[in-house]
ZAMARGU-4260 file (C-alpha; in steps of 0.2 Angstrom, whole numbers, plus 5000, padded with zeros to 4 digits):
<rodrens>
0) 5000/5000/5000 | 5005/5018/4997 | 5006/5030/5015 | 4999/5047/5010 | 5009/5055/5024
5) 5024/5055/5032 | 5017/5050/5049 | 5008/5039/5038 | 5023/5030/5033 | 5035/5029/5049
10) 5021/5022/5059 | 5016/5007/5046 | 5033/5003/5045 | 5038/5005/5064 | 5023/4992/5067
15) 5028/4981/5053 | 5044/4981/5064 | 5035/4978/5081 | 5031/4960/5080 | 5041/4954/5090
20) 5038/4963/5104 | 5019/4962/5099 | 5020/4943/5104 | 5032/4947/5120 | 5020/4959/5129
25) 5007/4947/5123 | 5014/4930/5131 | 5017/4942/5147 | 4998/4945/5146 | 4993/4928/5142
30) 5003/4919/5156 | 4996/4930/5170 | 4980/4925/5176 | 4965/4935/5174 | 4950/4928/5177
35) 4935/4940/5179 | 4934/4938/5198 | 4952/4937/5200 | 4955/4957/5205 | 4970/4952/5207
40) 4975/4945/5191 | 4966/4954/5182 | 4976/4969/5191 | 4992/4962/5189 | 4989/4960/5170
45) 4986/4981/5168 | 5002/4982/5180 | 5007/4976/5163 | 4999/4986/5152 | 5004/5002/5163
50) 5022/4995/5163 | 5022/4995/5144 | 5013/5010/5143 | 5025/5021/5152 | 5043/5014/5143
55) 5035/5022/5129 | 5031/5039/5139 | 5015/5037/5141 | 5005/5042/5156 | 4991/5031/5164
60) 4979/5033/5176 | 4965/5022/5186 | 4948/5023/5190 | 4950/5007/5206 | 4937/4997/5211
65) 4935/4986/5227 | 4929/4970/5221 | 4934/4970/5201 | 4949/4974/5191 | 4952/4993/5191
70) 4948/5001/5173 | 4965/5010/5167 | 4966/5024/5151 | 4979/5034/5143 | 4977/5048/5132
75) 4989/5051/5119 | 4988/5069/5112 | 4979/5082/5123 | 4959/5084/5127 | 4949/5095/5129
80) 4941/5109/5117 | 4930/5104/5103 | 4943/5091/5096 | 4932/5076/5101 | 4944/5060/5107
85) 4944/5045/5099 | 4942/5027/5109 | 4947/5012/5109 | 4942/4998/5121 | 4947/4982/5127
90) 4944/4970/5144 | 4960/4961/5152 | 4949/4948/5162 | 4945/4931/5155 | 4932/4915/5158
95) 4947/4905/5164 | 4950/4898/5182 | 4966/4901/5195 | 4981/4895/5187 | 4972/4892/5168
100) 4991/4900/5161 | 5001/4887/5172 | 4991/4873/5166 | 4994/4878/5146 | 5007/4892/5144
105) 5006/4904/5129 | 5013/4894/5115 | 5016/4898/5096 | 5011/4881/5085 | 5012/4886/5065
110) 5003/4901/5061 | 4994/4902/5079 | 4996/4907/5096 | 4987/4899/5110 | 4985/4903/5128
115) 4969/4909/5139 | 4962/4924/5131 | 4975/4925/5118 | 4961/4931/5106 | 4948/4935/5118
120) 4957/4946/5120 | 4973/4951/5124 | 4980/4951/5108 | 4968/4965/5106 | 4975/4975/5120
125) 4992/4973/5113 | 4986/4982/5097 | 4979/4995/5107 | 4995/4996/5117 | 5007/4998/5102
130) 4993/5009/5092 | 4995/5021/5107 | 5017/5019/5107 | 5016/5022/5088 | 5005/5039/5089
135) 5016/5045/5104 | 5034/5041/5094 | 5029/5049/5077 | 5013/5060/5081 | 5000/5062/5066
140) 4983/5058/5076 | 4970/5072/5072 | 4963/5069/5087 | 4966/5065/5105 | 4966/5044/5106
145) 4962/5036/5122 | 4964/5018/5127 | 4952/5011/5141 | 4957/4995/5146 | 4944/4987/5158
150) 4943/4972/5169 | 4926/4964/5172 | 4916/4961/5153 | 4914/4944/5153 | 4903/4947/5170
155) 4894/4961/5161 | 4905/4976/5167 | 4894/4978/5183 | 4907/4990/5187 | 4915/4996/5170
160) 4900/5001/5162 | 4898/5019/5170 | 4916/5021/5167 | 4914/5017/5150 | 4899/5027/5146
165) 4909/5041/5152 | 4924/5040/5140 | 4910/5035/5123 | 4899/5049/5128 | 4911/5061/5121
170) 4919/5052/5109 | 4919/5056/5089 | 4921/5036/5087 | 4924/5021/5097 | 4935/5004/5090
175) 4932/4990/5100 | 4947/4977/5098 | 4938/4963/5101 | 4944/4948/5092 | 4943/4949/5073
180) 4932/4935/5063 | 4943/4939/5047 | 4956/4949/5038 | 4945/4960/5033 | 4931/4958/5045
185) 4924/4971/5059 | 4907/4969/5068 | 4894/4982/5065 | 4880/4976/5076 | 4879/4966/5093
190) 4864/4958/5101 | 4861/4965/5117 | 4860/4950/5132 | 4851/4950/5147 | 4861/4936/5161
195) 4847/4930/5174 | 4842/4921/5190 | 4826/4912/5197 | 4824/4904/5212 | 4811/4893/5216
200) 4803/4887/5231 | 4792/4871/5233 | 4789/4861/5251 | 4800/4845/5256 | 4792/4829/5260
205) 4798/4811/5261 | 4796/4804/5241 | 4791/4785/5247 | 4781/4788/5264 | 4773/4804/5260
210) 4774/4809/5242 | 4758/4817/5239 | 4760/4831/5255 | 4776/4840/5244 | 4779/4854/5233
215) 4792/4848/5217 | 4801/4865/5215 | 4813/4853/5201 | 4796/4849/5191 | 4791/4869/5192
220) 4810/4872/5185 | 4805/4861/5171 | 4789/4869/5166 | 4797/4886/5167 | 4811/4881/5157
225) 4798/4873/5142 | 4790/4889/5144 | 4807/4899/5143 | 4812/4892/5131 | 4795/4894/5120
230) 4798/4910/5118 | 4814/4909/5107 | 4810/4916/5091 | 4829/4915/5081 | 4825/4919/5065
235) 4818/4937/5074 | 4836/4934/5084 | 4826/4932/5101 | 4833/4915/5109 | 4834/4910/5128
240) 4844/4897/5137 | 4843/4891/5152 | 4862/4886/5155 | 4863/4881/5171 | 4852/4872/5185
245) 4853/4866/5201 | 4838/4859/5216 | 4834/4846/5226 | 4839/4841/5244 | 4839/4821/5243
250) 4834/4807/5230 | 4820/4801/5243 | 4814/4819/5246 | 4801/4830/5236 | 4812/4845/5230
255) 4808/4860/5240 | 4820/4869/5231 | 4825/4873/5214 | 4836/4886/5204 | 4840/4890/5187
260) 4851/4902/5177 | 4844/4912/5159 | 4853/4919/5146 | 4842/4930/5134 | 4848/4940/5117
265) 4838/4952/5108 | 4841/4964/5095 | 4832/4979/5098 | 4825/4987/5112 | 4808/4983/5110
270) 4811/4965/5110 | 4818/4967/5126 | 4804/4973/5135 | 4791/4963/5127 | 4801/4949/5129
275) 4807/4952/5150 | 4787/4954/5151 | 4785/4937/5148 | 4799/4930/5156 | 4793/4940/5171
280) 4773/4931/5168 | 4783/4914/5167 | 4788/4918/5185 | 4774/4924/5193 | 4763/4906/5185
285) 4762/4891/5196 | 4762/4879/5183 | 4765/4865/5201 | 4749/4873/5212 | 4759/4879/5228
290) 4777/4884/5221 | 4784/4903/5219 | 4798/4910/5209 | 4809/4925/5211 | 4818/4932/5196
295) 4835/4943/5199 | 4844/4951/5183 | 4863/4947/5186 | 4874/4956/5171 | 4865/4964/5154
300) 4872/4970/5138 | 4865/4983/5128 | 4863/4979/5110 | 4875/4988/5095 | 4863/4990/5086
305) 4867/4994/5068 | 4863/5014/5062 | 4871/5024/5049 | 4885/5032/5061 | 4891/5014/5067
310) 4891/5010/5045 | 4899/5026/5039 | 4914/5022/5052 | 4916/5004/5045 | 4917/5013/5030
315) 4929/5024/5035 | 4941/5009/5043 | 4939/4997/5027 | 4948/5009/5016 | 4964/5005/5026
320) 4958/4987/5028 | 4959/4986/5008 | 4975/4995/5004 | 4984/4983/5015 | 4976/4968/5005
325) 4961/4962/5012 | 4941/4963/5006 | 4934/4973/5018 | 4916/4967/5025 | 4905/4970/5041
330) 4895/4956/5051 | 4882/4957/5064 | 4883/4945/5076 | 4874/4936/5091 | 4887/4939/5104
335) 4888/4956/5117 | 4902/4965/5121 | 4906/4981/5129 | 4904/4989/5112 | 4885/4990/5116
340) 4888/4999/5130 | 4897/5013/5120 | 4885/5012/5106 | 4871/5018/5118 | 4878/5034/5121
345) 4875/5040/5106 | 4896/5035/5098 | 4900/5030/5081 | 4903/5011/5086 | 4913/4997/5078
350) 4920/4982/5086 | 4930/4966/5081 | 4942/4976/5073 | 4957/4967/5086 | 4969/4952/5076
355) 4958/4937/5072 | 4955/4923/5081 | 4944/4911/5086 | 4936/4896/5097 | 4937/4909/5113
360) 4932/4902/5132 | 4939/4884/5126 | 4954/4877/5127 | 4960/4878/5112 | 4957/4898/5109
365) 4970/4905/5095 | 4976/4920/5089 | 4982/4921/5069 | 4999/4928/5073 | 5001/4935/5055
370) 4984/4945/5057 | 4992/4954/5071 | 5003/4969/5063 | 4990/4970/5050 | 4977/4975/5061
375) 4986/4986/5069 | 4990/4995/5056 | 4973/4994/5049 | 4968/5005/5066 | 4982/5016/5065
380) 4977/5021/5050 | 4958/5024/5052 | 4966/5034/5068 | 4978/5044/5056 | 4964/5047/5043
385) 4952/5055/5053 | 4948/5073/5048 | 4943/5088/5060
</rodrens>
């Protein structure tokens, strides 16, 4: 590709130089635990980041929290006045238990890299990382760029979400670094989720001697999850899953007891509400004469949904996508992310635009190593090419 500038040009080629100490910072990342309740961890990996940050000359500071991960930004350029920042995001938690990096190490097999939350998505923090280093070493940016690197979004960001509203709200465009599902691929659209809780009660009795005299709180759980699940409509993009249940005390006792766990997605709004006033009705019916049910909301994401502003700014990053090689194209997809949370406010919002990777939360997670620079660059550039 041809670099119109002069910034243009030192900071494609400085990245194209940086991989290796792309893959470093991210098997430092990789190999320190993380996990979403892990403060911790979670802290010790933006110990990392602040390290990084600041052998470049970059200033960082934290907004702390008690029981999560503290969120961290750094600005490179100066705010303030009517030059809007631009953001970009990314969480250092991961799904994966105390001692997940002991047990399998980041490791470089072929083309791939593998570790817990090598895709998902550390790798994309290191993009965001050397995007920042880059814009501080040769300048260019139009703009102020800050980088917001949270600690809870697989939990839903129960205490990042404020914190991130407050950076989007203001912001002329928001990249999300999110694992990419392609060379050329960012994600335009989210579903929104709504992450659940019901408990229900029934009354114990002894199964053989006196079975008729209990409540099954297990046998409401299984109505209510029929009827939860009735109420999936895919091809509208509503679905709901009950994921998880427990109940019962004994195998000779009529369950008194009974709990379950609900994942919903939606699309817009709308659905939303008409469909959490169903859930609700599910709840408040004893389909088993004599049970009751509560219902709690543990973690939501707000849908990204698709608009205009969120298409022109794919639009805007898929002309550096293409001059570095790649056919650029956008995606909706079923998953949440933090994204949605910026979206709300009102931002031009994309995400997945971090290296691409796949099979995230498994085992064998992976990161395309030669998509890393790339994308890098491909964000550079949609930083450099903004205009006032």
């Amino acid at each position: 590709m041809t670099a119109t500038t002069k910034s243009e040009k030192q900071i494609l080629d400085w990245l194209a130089s940086q991989r290796g100490a792309m893959l470093a910072l991210l098997e430092t990342l990789v190999n320190t635990d993380g996990g979403s309740y892990d403060k911790a961890g979670v802290d010790a990996v933006g110990g990392h980041i602040r390290r990084f940050l600041s052998e470049q000359g970059i200033e960082s500071d934290v907004t702390p929290d008690t029981r999560f991960g503290d969120a961290i930004n750094a600005t490179v350029g100066h705010a303030g006045g009517s030059n809007r920042p631009i953001l970009l995001m990314g969480h250092r938690d991961t799904v994966f238990p105390k001692g997940e990096p002991t047990r399998r190490p980041f490791k470089i097999e072929g083309d791939r890299a593998y570790g817990p939350g090598v895709s998902d998505m550390k790798s994309g923090l290191v993009m965001n990382c050397f995007v920042l280093a880059a814009l501080k070493k040769f300048g260019g940016a139009p703009a102020p760029v800050t980088a917001l690197f949270t600690g809870d979004e697989e939990i839903g960001s129960p205490f990042s979400r404020p914190v991130i509203e407050k950076f989007a709200r203001p912001a002329r465009a928001v990249f999300n670094s999110e694992p990419g599902r392609g060379a050329g691929i960012a994600v335009t659209g989210r579903k929104g989720g709504v992450f659940m809780r019901f408990e229900i009660t029934g009354k114990a009795a002894h199964s053989g001697a006196n079975f008729e005299a209990g409540i099954s709180a297990i046998n409401e759980l299984a109505h209510k999850t029929l009827a939860l699940h009735a109420l999936s409509d895919p091809k509208a993009g509503i679905t709901l899953n009950v994921g998880v249940v427990s109940g019962g005390q004994t195998v000779n006792t009529v369950s008194p007891w009974a709990k379950g766990e609900v994942d919903l997605r939606f699309i817009t709004f709308d659905q939303r509400k008409a469909t959490m006033e169903k859930i609700e009705a599910i709840m408040a019916k004893s389909f088993v004469p004599g049970t009751s049910a509560k219902l709690e909301i543990s973690g939501e994401f707000l849908p990204m949904v698709e608009n205009p502003d969120n298409k022109a700014l794919f639009q805007h990053y898929a002309a550096g996508i293409k001059e570095l090689g790649n056919e650029p194209s956008s995606i909706f997809t079923g998953g949440c992310a933090d994204s949605g949370f910026a979206s709300a406010t009102g931002a031009p919002t994309i995400c997945g635009v971090g290296p691409v990777g796949g099979k995230g939360h498994t085992p064998e997670e992976f990161m395309e190593v030669d998509t890393l620079v790339p994308r890098t660059q491909a964000l550079a550039l949609a930083i450099l090419r903004f205009r006032m």
